[in-house]
C-alpha positions in Angstrom: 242.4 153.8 106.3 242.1 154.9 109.9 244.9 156.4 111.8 245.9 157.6 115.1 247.4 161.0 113.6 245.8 164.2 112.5 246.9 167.0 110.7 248.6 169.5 112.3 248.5 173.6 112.5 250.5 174.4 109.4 248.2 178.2 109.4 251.5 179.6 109.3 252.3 178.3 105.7 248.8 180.5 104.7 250.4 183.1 101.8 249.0 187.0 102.2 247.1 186.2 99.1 245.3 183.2 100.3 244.2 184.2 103.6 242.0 187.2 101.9 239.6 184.3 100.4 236.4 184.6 101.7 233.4 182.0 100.7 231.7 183.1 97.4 228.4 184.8 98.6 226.8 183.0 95.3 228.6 179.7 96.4 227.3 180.5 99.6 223.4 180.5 98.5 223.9 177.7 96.4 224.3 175.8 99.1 221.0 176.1 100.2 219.6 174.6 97.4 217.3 171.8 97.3 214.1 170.0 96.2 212.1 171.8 98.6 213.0 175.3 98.2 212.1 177.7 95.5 215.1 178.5 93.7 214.9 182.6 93.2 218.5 183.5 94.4 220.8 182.5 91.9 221.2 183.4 88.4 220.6 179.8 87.0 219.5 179.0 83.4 216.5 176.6 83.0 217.8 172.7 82.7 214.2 172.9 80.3 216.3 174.9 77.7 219.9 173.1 77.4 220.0 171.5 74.0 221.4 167.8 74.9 218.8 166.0 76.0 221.5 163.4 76.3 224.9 162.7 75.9 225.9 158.8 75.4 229.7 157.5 74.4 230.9 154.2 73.4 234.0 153.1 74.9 236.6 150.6 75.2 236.1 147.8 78.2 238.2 147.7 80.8 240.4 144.7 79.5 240.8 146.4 76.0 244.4 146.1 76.4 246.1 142.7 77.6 248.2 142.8 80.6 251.4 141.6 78.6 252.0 141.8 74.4 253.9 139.3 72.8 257.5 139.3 72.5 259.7 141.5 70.1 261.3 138.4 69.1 258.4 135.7 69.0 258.7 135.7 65.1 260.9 136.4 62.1 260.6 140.1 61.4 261.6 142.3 57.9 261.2 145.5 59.5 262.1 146.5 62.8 258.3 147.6 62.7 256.5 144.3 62.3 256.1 143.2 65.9 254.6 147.0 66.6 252.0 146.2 63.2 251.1 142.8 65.0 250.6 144.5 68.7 248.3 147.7 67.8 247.4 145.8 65.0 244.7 143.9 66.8 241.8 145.0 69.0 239.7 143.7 71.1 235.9 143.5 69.9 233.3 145.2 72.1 232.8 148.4 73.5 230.5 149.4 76.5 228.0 152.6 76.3 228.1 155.5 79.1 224.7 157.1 78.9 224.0 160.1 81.1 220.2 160.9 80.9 218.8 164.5 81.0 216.8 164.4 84.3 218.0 163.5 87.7 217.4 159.8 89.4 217.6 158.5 92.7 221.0 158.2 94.0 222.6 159.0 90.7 225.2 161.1 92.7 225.0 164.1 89.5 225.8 162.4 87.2 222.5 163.6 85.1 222.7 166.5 82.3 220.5 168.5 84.4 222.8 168.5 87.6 226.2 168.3 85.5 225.4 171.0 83.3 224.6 173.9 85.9 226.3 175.9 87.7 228.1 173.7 90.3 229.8 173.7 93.5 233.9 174.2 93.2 233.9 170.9 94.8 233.1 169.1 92.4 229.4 166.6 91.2 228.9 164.2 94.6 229.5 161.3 92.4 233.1 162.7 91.8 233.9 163.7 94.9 232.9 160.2 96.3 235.0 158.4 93.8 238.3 160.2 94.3 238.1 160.0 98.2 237.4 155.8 97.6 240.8 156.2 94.9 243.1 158.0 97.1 241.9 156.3 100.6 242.5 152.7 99.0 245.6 153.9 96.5 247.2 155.8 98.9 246.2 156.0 102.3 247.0 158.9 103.7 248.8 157.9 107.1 246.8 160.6 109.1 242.8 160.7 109.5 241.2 164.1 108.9 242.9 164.6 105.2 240.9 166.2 102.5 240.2 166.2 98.7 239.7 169.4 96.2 238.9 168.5 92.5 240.9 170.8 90.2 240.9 171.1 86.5 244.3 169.6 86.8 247.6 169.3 88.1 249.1 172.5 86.8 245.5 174.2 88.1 246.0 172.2 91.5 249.7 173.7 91.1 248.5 177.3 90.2 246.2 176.9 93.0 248.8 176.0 95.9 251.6 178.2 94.5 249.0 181.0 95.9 247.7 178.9 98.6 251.3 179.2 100.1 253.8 181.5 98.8 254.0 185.3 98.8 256.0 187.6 96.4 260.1 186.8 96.4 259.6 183.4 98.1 262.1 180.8 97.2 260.6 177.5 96.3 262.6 174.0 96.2 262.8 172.1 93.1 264.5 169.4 91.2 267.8 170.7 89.5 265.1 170.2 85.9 261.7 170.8 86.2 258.5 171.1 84.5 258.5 174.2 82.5 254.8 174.8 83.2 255.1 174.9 86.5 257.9 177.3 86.1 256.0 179.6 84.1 252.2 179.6 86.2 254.1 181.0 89.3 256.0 183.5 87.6 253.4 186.2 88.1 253.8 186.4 92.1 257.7 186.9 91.3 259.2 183.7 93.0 262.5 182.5 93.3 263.6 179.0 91.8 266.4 176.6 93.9 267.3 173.6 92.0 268.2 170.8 94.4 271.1 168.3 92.9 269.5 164.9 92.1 270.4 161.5 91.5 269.0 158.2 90.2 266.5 158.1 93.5 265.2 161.8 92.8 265.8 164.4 95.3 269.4 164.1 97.5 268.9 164.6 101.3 272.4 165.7 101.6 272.1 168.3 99.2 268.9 169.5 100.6 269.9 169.7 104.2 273.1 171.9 102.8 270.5 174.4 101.2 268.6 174.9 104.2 271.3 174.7 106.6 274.0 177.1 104.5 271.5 179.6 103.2 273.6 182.8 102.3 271.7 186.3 102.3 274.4 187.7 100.4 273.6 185.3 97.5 270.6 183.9 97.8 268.3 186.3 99.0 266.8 187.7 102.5 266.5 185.3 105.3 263.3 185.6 105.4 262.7 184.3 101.8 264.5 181.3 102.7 262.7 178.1 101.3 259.4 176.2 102.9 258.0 174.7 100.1 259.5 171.7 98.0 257.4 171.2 94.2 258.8 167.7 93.4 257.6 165.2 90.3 257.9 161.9 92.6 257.2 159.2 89.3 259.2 159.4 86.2 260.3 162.9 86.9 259.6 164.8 84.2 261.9 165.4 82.3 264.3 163.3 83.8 262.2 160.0 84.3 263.5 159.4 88.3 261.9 157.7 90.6 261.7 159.3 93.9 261.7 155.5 96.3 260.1 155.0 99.2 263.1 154.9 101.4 264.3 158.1 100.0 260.9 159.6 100.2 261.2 159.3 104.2 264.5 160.8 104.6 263.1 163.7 102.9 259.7 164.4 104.5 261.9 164.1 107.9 264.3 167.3 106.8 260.9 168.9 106.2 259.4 168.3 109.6 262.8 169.7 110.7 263.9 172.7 108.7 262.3 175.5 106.9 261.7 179.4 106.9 261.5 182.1 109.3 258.0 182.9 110.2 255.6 184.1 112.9 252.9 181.9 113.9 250.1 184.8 112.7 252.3 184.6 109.4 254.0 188.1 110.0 257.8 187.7 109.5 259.5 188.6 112.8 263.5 188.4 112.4 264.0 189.2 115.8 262.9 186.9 117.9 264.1 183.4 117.0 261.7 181.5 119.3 258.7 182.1 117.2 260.5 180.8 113.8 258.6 178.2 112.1 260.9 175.1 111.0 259.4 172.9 108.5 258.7 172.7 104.8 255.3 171.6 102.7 255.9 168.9 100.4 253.6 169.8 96.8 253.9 166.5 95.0 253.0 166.5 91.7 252.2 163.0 90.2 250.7 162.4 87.2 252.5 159.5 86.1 252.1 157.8 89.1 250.3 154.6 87.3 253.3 154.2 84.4 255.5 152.6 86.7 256.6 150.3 84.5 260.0 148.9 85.6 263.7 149.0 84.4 264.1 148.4 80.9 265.7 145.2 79.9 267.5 144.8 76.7 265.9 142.8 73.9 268.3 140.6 73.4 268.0 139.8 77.4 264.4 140.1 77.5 262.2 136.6 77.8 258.5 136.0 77.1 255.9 138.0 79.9 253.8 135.5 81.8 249.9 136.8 81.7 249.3 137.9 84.8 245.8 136.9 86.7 243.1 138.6 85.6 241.6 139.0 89.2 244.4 140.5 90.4 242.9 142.3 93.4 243.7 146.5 93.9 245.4 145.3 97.1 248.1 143.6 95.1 248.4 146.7 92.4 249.3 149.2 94.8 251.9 147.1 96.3 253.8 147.4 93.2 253.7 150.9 93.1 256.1 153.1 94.7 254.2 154.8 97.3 252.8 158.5 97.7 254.4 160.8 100.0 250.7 160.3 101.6 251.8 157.4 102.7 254.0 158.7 105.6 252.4 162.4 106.0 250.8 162.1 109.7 250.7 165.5 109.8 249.7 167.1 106.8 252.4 169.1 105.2 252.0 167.4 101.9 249.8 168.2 98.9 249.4 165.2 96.5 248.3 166.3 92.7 246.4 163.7 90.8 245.2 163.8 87.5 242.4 162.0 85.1 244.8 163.3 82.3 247.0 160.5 81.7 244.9 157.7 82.6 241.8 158.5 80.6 242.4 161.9 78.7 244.1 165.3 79.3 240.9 166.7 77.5 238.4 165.8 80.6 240.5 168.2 82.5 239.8 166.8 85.5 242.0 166.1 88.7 242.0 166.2 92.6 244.3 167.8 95.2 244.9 165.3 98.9 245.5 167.7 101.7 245.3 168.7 105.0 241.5 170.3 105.4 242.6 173.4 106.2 244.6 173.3 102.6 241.6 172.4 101.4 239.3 174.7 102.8 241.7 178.0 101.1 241.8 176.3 98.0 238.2 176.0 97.5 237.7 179.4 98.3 240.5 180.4 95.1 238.3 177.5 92.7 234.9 179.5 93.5 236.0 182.9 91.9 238.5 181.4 89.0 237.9 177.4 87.6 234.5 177.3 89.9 233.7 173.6 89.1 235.4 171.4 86.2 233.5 170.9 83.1 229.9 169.3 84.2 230.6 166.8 80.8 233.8 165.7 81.8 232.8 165.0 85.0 229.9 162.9 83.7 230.9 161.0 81.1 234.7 160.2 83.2 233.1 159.3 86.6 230.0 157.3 84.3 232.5 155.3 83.0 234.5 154.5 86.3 230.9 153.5 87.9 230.0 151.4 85.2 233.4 149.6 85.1 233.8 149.5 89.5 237.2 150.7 91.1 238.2 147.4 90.8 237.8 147.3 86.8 239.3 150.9 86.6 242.4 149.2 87.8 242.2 146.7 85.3 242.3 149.4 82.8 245.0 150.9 84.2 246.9 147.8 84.1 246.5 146.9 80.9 248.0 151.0 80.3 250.8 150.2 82.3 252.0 147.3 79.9 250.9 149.4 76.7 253.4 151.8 77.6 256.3 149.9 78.8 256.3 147.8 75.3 256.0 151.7 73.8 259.1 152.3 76.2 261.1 149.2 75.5 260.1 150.0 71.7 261.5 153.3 71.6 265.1 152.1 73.4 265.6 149.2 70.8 265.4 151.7 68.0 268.1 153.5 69.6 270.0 149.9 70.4 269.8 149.1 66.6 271.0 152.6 65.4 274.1 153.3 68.6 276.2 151.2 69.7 275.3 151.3 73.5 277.2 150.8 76.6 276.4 151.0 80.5 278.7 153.8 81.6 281.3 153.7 83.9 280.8 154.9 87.4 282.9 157.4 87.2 281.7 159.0 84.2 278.2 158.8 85.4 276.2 162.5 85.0 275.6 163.7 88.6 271.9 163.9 87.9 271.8 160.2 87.6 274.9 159.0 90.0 273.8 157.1 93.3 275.5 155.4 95.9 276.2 152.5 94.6 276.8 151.4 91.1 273.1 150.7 90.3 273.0 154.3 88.3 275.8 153.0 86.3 274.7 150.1 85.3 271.3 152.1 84.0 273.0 155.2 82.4 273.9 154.1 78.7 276.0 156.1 76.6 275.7 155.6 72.3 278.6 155.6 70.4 278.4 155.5 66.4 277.7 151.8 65.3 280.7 150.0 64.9 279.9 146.5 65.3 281.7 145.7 68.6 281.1 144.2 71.8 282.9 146.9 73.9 283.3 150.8 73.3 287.0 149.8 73.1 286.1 147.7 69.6 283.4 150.0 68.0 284.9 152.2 65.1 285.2 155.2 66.8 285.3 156.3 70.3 283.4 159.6 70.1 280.3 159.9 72.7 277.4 161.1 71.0 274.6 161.0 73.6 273.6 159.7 76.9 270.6 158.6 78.9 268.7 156.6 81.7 266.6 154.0 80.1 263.3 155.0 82.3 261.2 153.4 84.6 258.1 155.3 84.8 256.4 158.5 83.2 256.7 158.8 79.2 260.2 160.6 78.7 263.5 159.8 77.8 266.0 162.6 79.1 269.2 162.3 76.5 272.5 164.9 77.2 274.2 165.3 73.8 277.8 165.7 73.4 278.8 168.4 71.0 282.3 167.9 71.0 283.5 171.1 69.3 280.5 172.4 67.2 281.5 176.0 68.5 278.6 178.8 70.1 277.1 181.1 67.7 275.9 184.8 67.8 272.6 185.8 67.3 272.7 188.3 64.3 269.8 190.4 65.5 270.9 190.9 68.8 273.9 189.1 69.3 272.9 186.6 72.2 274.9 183.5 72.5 273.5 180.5 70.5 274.4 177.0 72.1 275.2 173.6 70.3 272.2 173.0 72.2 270.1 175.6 70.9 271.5 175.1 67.0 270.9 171.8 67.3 267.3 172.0 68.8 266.1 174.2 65.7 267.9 172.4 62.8 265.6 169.2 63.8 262.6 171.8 64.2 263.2 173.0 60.7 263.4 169.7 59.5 259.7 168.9 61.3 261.2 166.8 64.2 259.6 168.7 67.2 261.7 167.7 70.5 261.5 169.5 73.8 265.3 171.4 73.9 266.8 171.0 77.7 267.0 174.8 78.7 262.8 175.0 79.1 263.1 172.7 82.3 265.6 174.9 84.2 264.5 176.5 87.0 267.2 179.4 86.2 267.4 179.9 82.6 265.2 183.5 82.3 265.8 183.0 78.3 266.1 180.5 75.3 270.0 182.3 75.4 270.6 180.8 78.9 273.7 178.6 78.7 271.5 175.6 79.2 273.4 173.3 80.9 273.2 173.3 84.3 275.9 174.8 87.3 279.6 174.0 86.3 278.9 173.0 82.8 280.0 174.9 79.9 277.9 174.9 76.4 279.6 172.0 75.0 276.6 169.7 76.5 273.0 169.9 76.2 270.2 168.6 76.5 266.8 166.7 74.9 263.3 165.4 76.5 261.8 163.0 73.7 258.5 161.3 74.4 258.0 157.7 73.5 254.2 157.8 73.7 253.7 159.1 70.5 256.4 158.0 68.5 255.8 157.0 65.1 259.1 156.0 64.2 262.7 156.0 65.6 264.0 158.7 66.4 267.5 158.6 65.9 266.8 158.0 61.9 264.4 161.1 62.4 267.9 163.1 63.3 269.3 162.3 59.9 266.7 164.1 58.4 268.0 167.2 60.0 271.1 167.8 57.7 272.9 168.3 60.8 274.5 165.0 61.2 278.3 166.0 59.9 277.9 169.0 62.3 276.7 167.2 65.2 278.1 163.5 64.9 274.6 162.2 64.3 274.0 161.3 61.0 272.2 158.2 60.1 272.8 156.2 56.7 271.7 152.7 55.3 268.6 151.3 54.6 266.7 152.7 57.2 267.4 156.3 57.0 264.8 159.0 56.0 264.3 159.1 52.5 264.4 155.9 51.8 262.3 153.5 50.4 262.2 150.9 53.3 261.8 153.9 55.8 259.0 155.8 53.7 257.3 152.0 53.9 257.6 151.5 57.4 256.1 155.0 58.4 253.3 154.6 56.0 252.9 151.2 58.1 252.8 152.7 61.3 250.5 155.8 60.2 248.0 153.0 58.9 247.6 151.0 62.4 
């Protein structure tokens, strides 16, 4: 998409680290290559003595999966179970063949064993580099002209990459209030600072945002100079929380970070006294993998109604406008870098993804992929970017269409189960958790709280009127963030070296124990330092915690997984009838869902 803006000098942003890069004197040569030169520089095995002579892979076509599934409720079920038999149950016959041949052919881009197997440029087979510039130009155009792609080996490489690219030792980096632990952990070693900024059901608050800039306090949270200039946000069903970051709210904040940021000299020097040569503004690193698993707001199933088929030549046009847009969309100056990833749309295993920046970004982190990842795997690259040519851009969006529905019927799935074992109630506004409040009420009509199943219409009727759990149903990504209520399950001590155990923490390894493996809430704070840390967030005591479970995998409920625990009297979570581990009708239905 053309544009009237270009990037901008953001040099300043340029870490210590980073601007030491030089270009690879071996990347360097290898430029020069060619048919017509002699090839004596490099140390280069002979194509003549790798052993594939081909690689070939049969794969699913691009309308594998339909675009809608049929209803939960089109016919008489036994088991909770049967409509998920009837939907994964089936497959669609054909497959297509990617075959990558051993020598190279005209215009094949790379995509050959010979060319994908060698040492290759940190940029990436052209082939590759051609299809993600097509992606992100006609997915996400960029709103200013002389942007530039990087392929990575993924989003927490392209993360480990621009943590470098851009922050020095005891910088302070913006983040939602819970975060990917991963990222966490791969900027650890260059010592920087975490800030959690207060959230609500649109992602990141301005408000709150502008007071962390605005009010920064040396006494308590560090020199002035350490003061933040880089946000890491997870725009699409924040993980773990699920948010949404909307378009709207995406403005408000890439407006704060044209306005405010951190002290520095132009040549990158900090320089405290003299005011005039600060640097105000902040670079946006937005992290999206689940940008394609939008999948709308989940709708009860007794509310739900039959899916019309969509058209199958639905253009790409009409796909992205029903996305949430990139922060690319409104960067005319080139202070964001956008993460994408191969992972979640075709395999994590292809490790394979792309960074969209500004070309001086770029430049810097090409220099840091020649001496660590140099080039992704030559195989992935092949057999991934095969595929896509065979199937055209406009069938890879098919694909990830028919995805799209696959996991919002896994979604919608995964909340019934919890309908049929809670009783579960929107929450009131004023009870809503200030991670998921909002302005208006919308928040509170999403955020629904489970009660023990008492068989009435209204929390008021239901047998008790202890809260067990809570959660936002979500509307992209692949988690569901649930705060638990322990009531008064009391803290423990550690008997080896008397740290404080949390409900939280109990709770998270009696399921482990019991081989229910669910990702326990104090791993996604940006200032827990151990599994001791009280868990729960500024203000909040230990009587609340936290659980990320993913639906994607999911073989059975969940909640009738917690009975299995033991920990039900202790926790208020215990799970009887029919259904409940151990039994015959539950032993049936997981031997079911193993089979399909």
């Amino acid at each position: 998409m053309s544009s009237e803006h270009k990037a901008i000098d953001l040099s300043h942003h340029i870490s210590h680290f980073a601007r030491r890069y030089q270009i690879s004197p071996l990347k360097g040569i290898q430029k020069r290559f060619g048919k017509d030169l002699i090839p004596l520089a490099g140390g280069l095995p002979s194509p003549d003595y790798f052993p594939f002579t081909s690689i070939s892979a049969d794969t699913l076509p691009v309308d594998a999966f339909p675009l809608t599934v049929p209803h939960p409720t089109s016919a008489p079920s036994s088991s909770p179970f049967s409509w998920l038999w009837r939907l994964f149950g089936a497959s669609k016959d054909g497959t297509t063949r990617v075959e990558i041949p051993h020598k190279p052919r005209p215009g094949d881009g790379g995509l050959n064993l010979t060319t994908a197997l060698q040492y290759g440029p940190a940029t990436g087979l052209e082939r590759t580099r051609t299809f993600i510039r097509e992606f992100t130009d006609r997915i996400h155009s960029p709103a200013y002209d002389d942007w530039a792609t990087i392929v990575d080996t993924g989003n927490t490489d392209g993360w480990n990459r621009i943590s470098r690219l851009l922050l020095n030792p005891g910088d302070t980096v913006l983040v939602e209030e819970w975060t990917f632990p991963s990222a966490l952990m791969s900027a650890r070693p260059i010592d920087l600072r975490w800030k959690g900024v207060p959230t609500d059901s649109q992602g990141l608050r301005p408000d709150a945002l502008k007071a962390i800039l605005t009010g920064w306090d040396v006494e308590k949270d560090g020199p002035r100079k350490n003061r933040p200039r880089v946000i890491y946000t997870i725009t699409v069903g924040q993980n773990p929380s699920g948010v949404t970051t909307g378009f709207e709210r995406k403005k408000a904040i890439y407006d704060i970070c044209v306005e405010y940021g951190a002290p520095l000299h132009p040549l990158g020097a900090f320089d405290l006294e003299n005011p005039t040569s600060w640097s105000q503004d902040l670079i946006i690193a937005e992290d999206d993998p689940y940008f394609i698993l939008q999948l709308g707001e989940y709708v009860p199933k007794s509310q739900r109604k039959a899916e019309c088929e969509p058209a199958e030549g639905e253009d790409v046009a009409r796909f992205v406008a029903s996305l949430v847009p990139s922060y690319l969309r409104i960067d005319t100056q080139g202070r964001v870098l956008r993460m994408d990833t191969f992972s979640k749309t075709i395999a994590p295993g292809v490790r394979l993804g792309w960074v969209t920046c500004n070309p001086l970004f770029a430049e810097r982190l090409e220099r840091m992929g020649e001496v660590s990842t140099q080039s992704p795997c030559g195989l992935g690259q092949t057999l991934v970017i095969g595929l896509i040519a065979q199937w055209t851009l406009e069938g890879y969006v098919r694909w990830l269409r028919g995805l799209r529905a696959q996991y919002r019927h896994r979604r919608d799935y995964f909340i019934d189960c919890l309908a049929e074992e809670f009783d579960l109630f929107p929450t009131l506004a004023e009870a809503v958790p200030a991670a998921w409040a909002a302005s208006d009420d919308l928040a509170a009509r999403r955020v629904l709280s489970a009660y023990p199943r008492g068989g009435g219409e209204s929390k008021e009727e239901t047998s008790t009127g202890r809260l067990l759990l809570s959660f936002v149903p979500p509307s992209a990504g692949m988690f569901v963030w649930v705060k638990l209520y322990f009531g008064d399950v009391p803290d423990k001590k550690d008997e080896k070296d008397g740290s404080v155990i949390t409900p939280e923490r109990q709770f998270w390894e009696r399921l482990a124990e019991a081989g229910v493996l669910v990702a326990p809430g104090w791993i996604f704070s940006p200032t827990a330092e151990t599994k001791t840390h009280p868990l729960q967030g500024q203000g909040a005591d230990s009587k609340v915690g936290h659980i990320r479970l993913s639906y994607t995998l999911a073989d059975v409920s969940f909640v009738s997984l917690l009975a299995v625990t033991g920990a039900g009297p202790q926790f208020g979570l215990c799970i009887d009838g029919d259904d409940a581990p151990g039994s015959e009708d539950f032993r049936a239905d997981a031997q079911e869902f193993s089979r399909v």
